[in-house]
TIGU-524171 format. One line per field, with one value per residue (C-alpha): residue in three letters; chain; x, y, z. Coordinates in steps of 0.25 Angstrom, whole numbers, always signed. Each point is the difference from the previous one (the first is absolute). Example, Ala and Ser with C-alpha at 12.3 -4.5 7.8 and 13.67 -1.06 7.14 Angstrom:
2
type: (Ala, Ser);
mol: (A, A);
px: (+49, +6);
py: (-18, +14);
pz: (+31, -2);
This chain:
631
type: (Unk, Unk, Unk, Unk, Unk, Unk, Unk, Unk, Unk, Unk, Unk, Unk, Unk, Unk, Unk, Unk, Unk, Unk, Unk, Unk, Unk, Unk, Unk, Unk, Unk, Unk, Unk, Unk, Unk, Unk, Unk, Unk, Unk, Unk, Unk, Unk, Unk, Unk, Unk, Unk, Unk, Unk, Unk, Unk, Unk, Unk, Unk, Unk, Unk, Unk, Unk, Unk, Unk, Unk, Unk, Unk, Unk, Unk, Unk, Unk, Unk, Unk, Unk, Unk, Unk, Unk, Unk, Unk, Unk, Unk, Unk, Unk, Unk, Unk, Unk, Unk, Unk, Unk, Unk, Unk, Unk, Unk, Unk, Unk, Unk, Unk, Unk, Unk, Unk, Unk, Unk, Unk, Unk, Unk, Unk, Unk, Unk, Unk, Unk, Unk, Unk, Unk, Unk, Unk, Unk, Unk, Unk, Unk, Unk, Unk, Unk, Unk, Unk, Unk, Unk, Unk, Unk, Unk, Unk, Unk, Unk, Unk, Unk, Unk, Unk, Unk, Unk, Unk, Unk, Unk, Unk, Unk, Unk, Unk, Unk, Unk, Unk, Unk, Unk, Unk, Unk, Unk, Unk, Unk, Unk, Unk, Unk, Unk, Unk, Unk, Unk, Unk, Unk, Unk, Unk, Unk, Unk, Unk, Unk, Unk, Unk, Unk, Unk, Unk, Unk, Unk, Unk, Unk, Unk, Unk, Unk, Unk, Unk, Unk, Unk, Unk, Unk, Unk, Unk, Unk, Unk, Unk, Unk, Unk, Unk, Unk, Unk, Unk, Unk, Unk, Unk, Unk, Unk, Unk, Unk, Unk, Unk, Unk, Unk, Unk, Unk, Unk, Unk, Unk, Unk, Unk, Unk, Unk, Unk, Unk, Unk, Unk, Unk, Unk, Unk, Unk, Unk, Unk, Unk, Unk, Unk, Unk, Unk, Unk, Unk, Unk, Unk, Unk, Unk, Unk, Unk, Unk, Unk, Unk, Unk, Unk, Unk, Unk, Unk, Unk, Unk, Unk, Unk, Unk, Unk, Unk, Unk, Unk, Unk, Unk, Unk, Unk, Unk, Unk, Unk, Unk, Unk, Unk, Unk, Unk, Unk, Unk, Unk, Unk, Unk, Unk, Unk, Unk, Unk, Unk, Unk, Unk, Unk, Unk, Unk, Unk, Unk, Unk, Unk, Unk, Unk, Unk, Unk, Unk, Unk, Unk, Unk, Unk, Unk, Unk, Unk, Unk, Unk, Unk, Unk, Unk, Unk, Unk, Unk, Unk, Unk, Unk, Unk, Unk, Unk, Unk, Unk, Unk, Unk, Unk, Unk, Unk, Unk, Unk, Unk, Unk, Unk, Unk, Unk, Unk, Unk, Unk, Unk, Unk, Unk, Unk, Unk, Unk, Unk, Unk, Unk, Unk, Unk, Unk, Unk, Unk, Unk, Unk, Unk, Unk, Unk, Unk, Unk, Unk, Unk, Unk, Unk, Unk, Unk, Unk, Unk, Unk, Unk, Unk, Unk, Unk, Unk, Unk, Unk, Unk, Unk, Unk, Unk, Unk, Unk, Unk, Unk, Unk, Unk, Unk, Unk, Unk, Unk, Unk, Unk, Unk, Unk, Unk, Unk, Unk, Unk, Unk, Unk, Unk, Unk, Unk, Unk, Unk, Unk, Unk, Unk, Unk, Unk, Unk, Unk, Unk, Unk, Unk, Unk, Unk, Unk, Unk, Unk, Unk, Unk, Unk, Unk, Unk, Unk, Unk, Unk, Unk, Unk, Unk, Unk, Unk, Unk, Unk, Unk, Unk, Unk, Unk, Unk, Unk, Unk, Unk, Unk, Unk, Unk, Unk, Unk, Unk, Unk, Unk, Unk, Unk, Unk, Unk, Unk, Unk, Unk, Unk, Unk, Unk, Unk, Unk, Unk, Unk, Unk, Unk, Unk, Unk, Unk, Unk, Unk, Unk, Unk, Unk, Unk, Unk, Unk, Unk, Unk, Unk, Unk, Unk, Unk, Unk, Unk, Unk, Unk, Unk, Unk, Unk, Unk, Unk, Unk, Unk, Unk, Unk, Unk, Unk, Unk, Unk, Unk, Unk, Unk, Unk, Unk, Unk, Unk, Unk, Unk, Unk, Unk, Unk, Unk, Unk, Unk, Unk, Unk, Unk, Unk, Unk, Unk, Unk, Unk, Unk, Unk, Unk, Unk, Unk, Unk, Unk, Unk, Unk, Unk, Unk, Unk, Unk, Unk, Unk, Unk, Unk, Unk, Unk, Unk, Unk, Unk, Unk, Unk, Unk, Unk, Unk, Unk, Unk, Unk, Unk, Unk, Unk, Unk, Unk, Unk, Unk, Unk, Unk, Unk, Unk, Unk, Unk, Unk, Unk, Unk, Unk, Unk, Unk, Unk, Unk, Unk, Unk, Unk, Unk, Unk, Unk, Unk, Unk, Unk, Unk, Unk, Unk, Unk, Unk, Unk, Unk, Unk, Unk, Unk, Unk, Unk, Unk, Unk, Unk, Unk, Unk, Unk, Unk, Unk, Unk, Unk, Unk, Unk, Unk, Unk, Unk, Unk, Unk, Unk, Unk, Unk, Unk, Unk, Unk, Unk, Unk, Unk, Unk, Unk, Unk, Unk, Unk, Unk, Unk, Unk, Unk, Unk, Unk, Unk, Unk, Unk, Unk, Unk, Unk, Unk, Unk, Unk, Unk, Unk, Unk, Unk, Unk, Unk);
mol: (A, A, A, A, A, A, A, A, A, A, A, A, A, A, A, A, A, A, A, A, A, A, A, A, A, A, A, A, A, A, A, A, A, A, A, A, A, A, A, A, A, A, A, A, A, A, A, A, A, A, A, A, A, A, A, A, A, A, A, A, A, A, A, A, A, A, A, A, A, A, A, A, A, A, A, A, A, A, A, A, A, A, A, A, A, A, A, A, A, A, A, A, A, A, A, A, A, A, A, A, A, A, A, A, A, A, A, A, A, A, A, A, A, A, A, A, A, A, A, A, A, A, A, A, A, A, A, A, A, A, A, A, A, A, A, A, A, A, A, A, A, A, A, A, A, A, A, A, A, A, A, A, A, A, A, A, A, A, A, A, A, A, A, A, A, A, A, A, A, A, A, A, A, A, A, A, A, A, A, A, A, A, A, A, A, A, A, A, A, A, A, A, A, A, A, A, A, A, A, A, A, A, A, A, A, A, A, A, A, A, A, A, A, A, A, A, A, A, A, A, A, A, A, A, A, A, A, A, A, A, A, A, A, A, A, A, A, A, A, A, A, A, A, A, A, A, A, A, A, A, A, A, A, A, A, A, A, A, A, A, A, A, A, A, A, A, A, A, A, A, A, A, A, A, A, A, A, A, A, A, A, A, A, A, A, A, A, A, A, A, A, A, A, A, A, A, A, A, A, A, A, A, A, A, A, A, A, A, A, A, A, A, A, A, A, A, A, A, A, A, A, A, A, A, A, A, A, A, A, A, A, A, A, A, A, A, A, A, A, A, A, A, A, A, A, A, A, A, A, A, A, A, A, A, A, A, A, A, A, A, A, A, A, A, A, A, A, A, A, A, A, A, A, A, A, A, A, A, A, A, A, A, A, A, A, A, A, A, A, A, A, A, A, A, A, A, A, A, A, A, A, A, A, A, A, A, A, A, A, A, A, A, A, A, A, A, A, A, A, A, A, A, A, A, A, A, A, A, A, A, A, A, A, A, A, A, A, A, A, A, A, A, A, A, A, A, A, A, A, A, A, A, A, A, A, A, A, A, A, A, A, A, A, A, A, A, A, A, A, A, A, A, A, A, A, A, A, A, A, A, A, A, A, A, A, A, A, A, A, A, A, A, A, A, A, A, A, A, A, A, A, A, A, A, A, A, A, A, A, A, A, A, A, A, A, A, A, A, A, A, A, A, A, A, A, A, A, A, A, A, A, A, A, A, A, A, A, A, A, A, A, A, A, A, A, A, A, A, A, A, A, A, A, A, A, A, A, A, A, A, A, A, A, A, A, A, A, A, A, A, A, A, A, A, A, A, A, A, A, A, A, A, A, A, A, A, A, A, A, A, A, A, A, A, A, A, A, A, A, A, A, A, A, A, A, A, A, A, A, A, A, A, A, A, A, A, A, A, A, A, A, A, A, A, A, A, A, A, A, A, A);
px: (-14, +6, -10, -7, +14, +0, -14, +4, +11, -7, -11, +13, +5, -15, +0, +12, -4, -12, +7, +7, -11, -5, +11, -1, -13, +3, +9, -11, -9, +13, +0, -14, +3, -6, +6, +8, -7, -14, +7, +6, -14, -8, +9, -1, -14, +0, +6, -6, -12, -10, +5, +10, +1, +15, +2, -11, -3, +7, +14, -3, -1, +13, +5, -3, +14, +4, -9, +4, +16, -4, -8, +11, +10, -13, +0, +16, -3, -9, +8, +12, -5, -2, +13, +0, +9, -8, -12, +5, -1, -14, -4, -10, -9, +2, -6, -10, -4, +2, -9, -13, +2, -2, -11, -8, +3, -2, -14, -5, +5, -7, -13, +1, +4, -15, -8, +6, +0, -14, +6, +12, -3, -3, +0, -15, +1, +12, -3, +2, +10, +8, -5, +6, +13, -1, -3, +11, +12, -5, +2, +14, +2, -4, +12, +10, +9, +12, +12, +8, -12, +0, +17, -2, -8, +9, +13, -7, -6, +13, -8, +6, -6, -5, -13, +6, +9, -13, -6, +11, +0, -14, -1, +13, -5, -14, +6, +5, -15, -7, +5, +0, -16, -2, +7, -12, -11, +3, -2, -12, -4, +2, -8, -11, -2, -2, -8, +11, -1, +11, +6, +14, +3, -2, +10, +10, -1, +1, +13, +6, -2, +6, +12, +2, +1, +10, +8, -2, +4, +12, +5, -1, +8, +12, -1, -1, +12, +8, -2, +3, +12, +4, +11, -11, -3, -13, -9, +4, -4, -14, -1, +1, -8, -13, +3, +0, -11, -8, +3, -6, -15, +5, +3, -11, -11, +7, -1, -17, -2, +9, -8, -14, +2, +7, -3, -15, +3, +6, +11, +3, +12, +1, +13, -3, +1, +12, +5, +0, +6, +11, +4, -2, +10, +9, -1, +3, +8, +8, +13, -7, -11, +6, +1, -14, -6, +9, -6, -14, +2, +5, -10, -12, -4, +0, -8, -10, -2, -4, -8, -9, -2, -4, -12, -4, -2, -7, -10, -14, -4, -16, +3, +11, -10, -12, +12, +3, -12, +2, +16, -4, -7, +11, +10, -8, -2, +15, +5, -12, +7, +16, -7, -5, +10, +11, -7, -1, +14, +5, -6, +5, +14, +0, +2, -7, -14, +3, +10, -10, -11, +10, +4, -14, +5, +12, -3, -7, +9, +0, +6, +7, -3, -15, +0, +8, -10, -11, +5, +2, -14, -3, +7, -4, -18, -5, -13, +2, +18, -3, -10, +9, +12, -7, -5, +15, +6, -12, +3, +15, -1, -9, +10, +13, -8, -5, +11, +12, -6, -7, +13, +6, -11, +3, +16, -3, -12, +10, +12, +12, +0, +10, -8, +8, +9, +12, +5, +13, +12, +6, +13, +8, +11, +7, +7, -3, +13, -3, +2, -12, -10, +5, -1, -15, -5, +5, -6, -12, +1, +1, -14, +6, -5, +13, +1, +12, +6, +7, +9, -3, -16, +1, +4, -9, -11, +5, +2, -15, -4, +7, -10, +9, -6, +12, +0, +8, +10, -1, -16, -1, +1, +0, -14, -5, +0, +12, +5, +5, +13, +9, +11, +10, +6, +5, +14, +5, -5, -13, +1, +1, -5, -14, +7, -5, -11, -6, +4, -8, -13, +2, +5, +3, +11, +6, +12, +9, +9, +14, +7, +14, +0, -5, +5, -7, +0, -7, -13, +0, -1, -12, -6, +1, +4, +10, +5, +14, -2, +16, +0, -14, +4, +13, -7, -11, +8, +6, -13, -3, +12, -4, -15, -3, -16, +0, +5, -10, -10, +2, +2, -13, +3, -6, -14, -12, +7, +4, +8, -8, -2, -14, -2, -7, -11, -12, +2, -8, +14, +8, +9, -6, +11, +2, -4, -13, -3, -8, +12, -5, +9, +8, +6, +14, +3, +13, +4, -8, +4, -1, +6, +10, +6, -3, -6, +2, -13, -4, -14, -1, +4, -11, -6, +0, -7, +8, +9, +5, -1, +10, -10, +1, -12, -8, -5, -14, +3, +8, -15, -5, +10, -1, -12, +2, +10, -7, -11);
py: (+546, +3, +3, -14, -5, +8, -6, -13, +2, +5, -12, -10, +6, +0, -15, -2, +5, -8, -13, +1, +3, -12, -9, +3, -4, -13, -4, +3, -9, -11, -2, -4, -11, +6, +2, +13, +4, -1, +12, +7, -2, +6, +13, +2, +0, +10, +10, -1, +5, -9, +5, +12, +4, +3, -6, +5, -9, +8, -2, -16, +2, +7, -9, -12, -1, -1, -13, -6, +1, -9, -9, -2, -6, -8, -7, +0, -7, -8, -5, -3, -10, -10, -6, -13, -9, +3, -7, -13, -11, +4, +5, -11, +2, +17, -1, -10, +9, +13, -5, -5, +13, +8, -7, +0, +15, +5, -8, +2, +16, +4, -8, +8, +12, +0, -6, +11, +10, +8, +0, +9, +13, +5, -14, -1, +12, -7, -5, -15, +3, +8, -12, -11, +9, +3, -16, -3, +9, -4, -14, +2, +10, -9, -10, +8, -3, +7, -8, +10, -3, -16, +2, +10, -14, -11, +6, +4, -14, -6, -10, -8, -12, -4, +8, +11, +2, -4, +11, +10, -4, +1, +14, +5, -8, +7, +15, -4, -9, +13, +12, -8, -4, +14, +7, -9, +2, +15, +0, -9, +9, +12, -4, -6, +12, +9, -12, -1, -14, -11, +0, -3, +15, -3, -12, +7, +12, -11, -7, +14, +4, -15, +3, +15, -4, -11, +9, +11, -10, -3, +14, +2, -13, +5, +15, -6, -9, +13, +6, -10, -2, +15, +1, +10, +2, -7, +14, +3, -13, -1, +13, -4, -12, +7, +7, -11, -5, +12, +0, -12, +7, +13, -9, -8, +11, +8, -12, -2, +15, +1, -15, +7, +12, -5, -14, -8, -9, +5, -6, -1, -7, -5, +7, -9, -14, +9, +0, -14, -4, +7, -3, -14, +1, +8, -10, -13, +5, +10, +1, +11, -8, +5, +13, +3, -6, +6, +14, -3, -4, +13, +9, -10, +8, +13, -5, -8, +13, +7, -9, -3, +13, +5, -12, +4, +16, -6, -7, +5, -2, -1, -12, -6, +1, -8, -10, -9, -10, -1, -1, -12, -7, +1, -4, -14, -1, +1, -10, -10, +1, -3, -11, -5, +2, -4, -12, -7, +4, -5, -14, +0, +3, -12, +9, -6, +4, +8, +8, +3, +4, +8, +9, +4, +9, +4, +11, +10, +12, +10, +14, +10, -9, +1, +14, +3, -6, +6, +13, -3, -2, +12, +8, -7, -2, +13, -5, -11, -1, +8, -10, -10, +5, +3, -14, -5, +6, -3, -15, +2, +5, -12, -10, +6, -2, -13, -6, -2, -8, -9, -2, -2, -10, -8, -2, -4, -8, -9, +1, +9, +10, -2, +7, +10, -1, -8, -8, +8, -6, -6, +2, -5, +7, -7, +8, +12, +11, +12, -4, -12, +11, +11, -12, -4, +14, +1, -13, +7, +13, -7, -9, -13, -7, -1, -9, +1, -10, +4, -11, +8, +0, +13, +6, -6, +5, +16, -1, -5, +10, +10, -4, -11, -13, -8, -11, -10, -9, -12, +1, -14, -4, +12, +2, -4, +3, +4, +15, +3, +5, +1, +8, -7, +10, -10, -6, -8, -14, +5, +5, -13, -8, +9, -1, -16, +2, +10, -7, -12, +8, +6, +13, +7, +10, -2, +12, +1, +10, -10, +6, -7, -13, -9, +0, +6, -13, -7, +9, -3, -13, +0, +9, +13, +13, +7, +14, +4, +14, +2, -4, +6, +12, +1, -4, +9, +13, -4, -1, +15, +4, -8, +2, +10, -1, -16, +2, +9, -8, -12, +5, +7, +15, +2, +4, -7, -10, -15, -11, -14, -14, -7, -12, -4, -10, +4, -10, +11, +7, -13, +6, +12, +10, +11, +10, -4, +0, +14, +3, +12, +14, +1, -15, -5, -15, -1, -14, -14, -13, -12, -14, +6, +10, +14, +3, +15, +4, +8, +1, -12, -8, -11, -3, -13, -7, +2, +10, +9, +14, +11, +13, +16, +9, +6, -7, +1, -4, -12, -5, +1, -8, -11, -1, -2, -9, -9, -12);
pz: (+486, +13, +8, -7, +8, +11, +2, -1, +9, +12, -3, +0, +13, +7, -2, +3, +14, +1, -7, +13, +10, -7, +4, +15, -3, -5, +10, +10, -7, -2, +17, +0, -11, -10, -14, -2, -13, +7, +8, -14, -6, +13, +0, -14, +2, +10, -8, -14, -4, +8, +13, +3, -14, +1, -13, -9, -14, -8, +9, -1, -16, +2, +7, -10, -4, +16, -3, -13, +6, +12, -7, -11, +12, +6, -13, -1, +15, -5, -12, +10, +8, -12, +0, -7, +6, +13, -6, -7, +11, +1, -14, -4, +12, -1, -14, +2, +13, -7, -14, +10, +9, -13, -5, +14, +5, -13, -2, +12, +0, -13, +6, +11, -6, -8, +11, +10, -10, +6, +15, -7, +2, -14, -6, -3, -10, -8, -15, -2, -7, +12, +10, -7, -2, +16, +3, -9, +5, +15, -2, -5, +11, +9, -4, +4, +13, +10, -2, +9, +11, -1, -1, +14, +6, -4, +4, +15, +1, -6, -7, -10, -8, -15, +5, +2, -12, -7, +7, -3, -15, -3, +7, -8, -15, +2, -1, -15, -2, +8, -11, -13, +2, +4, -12, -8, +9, +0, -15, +1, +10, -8, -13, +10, +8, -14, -7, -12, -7, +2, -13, -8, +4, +14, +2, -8, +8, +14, -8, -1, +14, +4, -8, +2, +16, -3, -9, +9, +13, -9, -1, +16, -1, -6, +6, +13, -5, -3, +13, +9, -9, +4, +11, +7, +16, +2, +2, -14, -5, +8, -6, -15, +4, +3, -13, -8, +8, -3, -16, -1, +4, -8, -13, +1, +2, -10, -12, +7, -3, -14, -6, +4, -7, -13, -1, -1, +13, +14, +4, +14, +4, +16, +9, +11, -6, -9, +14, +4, -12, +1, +15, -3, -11, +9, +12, -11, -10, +7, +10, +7, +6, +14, -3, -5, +13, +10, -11, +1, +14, +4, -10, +6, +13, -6, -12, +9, +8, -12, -8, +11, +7, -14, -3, +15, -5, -12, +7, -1, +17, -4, -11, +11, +8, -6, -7, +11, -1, -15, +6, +10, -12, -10, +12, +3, -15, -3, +13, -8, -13, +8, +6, -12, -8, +8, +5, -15, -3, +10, -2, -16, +6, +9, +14, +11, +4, +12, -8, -10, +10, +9, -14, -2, +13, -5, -12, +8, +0, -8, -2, -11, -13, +4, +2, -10, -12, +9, -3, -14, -1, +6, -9, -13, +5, +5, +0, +11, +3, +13, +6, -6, +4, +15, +2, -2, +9, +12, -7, +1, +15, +4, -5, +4, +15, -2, -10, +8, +12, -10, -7, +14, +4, -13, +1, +16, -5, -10, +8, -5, +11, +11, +12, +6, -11, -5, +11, +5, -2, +15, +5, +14, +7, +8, +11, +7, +0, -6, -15, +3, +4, -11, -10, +4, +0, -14, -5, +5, -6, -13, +3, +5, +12, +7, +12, +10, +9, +11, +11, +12, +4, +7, -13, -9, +11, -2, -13, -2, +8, -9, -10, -8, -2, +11, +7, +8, -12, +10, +0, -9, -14, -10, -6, -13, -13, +1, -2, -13, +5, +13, +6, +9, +10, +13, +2, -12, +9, +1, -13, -8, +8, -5, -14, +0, +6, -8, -13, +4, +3, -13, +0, -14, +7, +11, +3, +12, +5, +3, +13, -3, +7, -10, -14, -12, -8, +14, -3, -14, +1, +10, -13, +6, -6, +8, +3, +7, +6, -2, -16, -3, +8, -10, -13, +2, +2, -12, -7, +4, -6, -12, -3, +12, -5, -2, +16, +4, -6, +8, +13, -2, +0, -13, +5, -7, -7, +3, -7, +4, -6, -6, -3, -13, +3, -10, -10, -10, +0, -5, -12, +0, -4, +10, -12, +2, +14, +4, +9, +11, -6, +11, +0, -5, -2, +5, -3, +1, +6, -5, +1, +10, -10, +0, -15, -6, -5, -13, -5, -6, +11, +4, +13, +5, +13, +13, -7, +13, -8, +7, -1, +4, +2, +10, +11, -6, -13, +4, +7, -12, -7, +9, -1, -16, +5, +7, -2);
């Protein structure tokens, strides 16, 4: 017994040290644009059996468990991205999409799986009763999608539209659709491959495995309730997460096993849709939806790492080899059926015809879902789940290439990218002291395009040359649109005779720094904010003695974070409570401002058009929330 541990140990600390060879070499493949797990999948390649032979077959069957632990939080992944209130402004198109994407990929799948079946290496010595099993769990194989690529996308392109959330929905829903068609398929498979009748014993068996997973989904519900429940450091609970995770295979392997032996029909529950259901639950029925992301954000790395390092080492290279024309095939096929599919449901749900040819692009990715039910067949078909297995991943590799260009091409195609990004938000300073430089590298530094106006046309010139964006102030009218904001810092005269001005070309803020000639009440009446360095100066050292951190905070010495306000301007987020909204872990809604009055938020505070939402959070986390902001 322990040397059997002392064994697995060393085997454990080996791939440890290759799983981190493997991640150089998956970063090496990420600077030439191509997917880090095509990297993972090429190292575990090279040192499994095929190749170097540093992890022999029986080290990958040790192993397995390495696996079932990674794929429980690829389904806990998956399951986390299907957050409801996400989906309702655009849940009649999703499930008209989603219905006629099943119905195409999955017909056009299972008549390629037979037609191709003699091209697979092997598959022209398969009964018919194994070929339709193989066809069969290849066209629903072939349904299954990334979300985390399409999300990786969307957020770089900052697209945003009824396309894309219909784009985003499909891709999420499809994970639940993917598993539940596969828990039946793999029972069909099963009695096809050993010629066993379709009989009453059958569908009980397939209605026990259904409910078994939904039970068993439900019991990782409530565990996974109790642990983020626990006042734990986060290590602990990642920890007990891949537990859990890992029960859920151990339990359902161990009730497969106990029904063979003492019952007349197997029963076979499925961990991965068990997964699914119970992150689903967790992210809407639960106060720890934050909490389990920022966990299975932190785990997902490591897991990724692992899981795909091992299905490289598992590749046979002489079937990898002769799988990639049967893999182009399937690919072509599978882009048909999304076409197709997508197409028609579009039309039923009314969206414009470019938008439903452009969605045809759009569901190409695919990733750990896929390969996670490849490996499940694997395990279960010893006569043909390595060729099948094989040809997924060549399939999966081919699409993580191909998928996020095409699903680029379709959101420029109809519209909701903004190229180069969301348009920066302008500034102007006026003035050109010290505090008007300092003050317009800053706005930099936090992504504004800041323009500085400076009196004195030899200064504006060195500053320009300095590498500000300066010119003369008397050098015309001010441009157009106007900034979005502006910083007054010239004599009080000059100060408010700009106050006027700007309010006319429509400036939302306008802020000056008063010098003491004019009175404060002067400056509001041109509607300008105003700061007196003497009473700001006194109120703020008062501040730090109050709320030290609250004064850290906004004079910006708390590194990474930022207190800013966003406008809301989507009207899908009309009366949407902020419980809803999938806000990014590391933000806080401070307070929102509405009608002129500041509002106190709480979770079931409702958004409302042109609400101005005070927010705090990382400079990269605030983009992404005003990018939900905005329209």
């Amino acid at each position: 017994m322990l040397d059997a541990l002392a064994e697995l140990l060393l085997i454990l600390g080996s791939f440890a040290v290759l799983a981190l060879a493997a991640k150089q070499i998956g970063d090496y493949f990420a600077r030439y644009d191509l997917p880090l797990i095509t990297g993972f999948l090429v190292a575990g390649l090279l040192v499994g059996p095929s190749l170097l032979g540093l992890l022999s077959a029986e080290d990958l069957r040790k192993l397995r468990f390495v696996d079932e632990m990674a794929l429980s939080v690829i389904a806990l992944a998956a399951g986390a991205e299907l957050y409801l209130p996400e989906l309702r402004s655009r849940r009649g198109a999703i499930l008209w999409v989603s219905l006629f994407q099943v119905l195409a990929v999955l017909g056009l799948g299972v008549w390629a799986g037979l037609r191709l079946l003699p091209a697979f290496p092997g598959g022209g010595a398969l009964s018919p009763g194994a070929a339709a099993a193989f066809a069969l769990l290849m066209g629903v194989v072939l349904l299954a999608r990334s979300p985390s690529s399409a999300i990786a996308v969307i957020t770089e392109l900052r697209a945003k539209g009824p396309f894309t959330r219909l784009v985003l929905g499909a891709t999420v829903a499809s994970d639940v659709v993917v598993l539940t068609l596969f828990a039946v398929a793999l029972e069909l498979a099963r009695a096809w491959a050993i010629g066993e009748p379709l009989s009453a014993g059958f569908l009980l068996a397939l209605s026990l495995d259904l409910v078994l997973s939904l039970l068993i989904g439900w019991a990782l519900y409530r565990a996974l309730l109790l642990t983020l429940g626990r006042r734990s450091p986060p290590w602990f609970k990642g920890g007990l997460l891949l537990l859990l995770g890992y029960g859920t295979f151990w339990l359902s392997d161990r009730i497969e096993a106990l029904s063979a032996a003492h019952l007349p029909l197997t029963v076979a529950p499925e961990p991965l849709l068990a997964g699914v259901l119970a992150a689903f639950w967790i992210v809407n029925r639960s106060p720890y939806r934050d909490e389990f992301t920022r966990l299975l954000a932190g785990l997902s790395p490591a897991v990724f790492i692992a899981f795909f390092t091992l299905t490289g080492a598992s590749l046979a290279l002489d079937v990898l080899a002769r799988a990639w024309p049967v893999a182009l095939a399937l690919f072509a096929v599978r882009l048909a059926g999304f076409a197709l599919g997508s197409a028609v449901g579009g039309l039923l749900a009314g969206d414009p015809g470019r938008l439903s040819l452009a969605s045809g692009l759009a569901f190409v990715t695919q990733a750990g879902v896929a390969l996670g039910l490849a490996k499940k067949v694997a395990d279960t078909f010893p006569d043909f789940g390595e060729t099948f297995a094989t040809v997924v991943v060549a399939l999966v590799v081919l699409n993580q290439i191909v998928g996020p260009p095409l699903l680029k091409l379709a959101l420029r195609w109809v519209g909701e990218v903004r190229e180069g990004g969301a348009e920066r938000r302008r500034a102007w300073v006026f003035g050109d002291d010290h505090q008007a430089v300092a003050l317009c590298r800053l706005f930099q530094q936090n992504g504004w395009r800041a323009e500085l106006y400076s009196p004195d046309p030899e200064r504006a010139r060195a500053l320009k040359a300095e590498g500000l964006n300066a010119r003369r102030l008397e050098e015309g009218d001010l441009p157009t649109p106007p900034a979005e904001a502006a910083v007054l810092l010239l004599t009080d005269r000059e100060n408010l005779a700009l106050c006027r001005r700007l309010r006319e070309l429509g400036v939302a803020t306008t802020v000056a720094r008063r010098q003491g000639e004019a009175p404060i009440a002067a400056y509001r009446e041109a509607g300008c904010r105003v700061v007196d360095p003497t009473t700001a100066t006194v109120h703020l050292l008062a501040q730090f003695v109050e709320s030290p951190g609250a004064a850290a905070l906004l004079l910006g010495e708390e590194r990474g974070h930022q207190v800013v306000d966003l406008v809301v301007e989507d009207p899908a987020l009309d009366g949407v409570p902020l419980r809803e909204l999938r806000l990014p872990a590391d933000v806080l809604v401070l307070a929102i401002h509405r009608d002129g009055e500041a509002i106190v938020t709480h979770g079931y505070t409702q958004l409302r058009l042109g609400d101005r939402v005070t927010v705090m959070g990382s400079p990269e986390s605030l983009a992404a929330l005003e990018r939900t902001f905005s329209a």
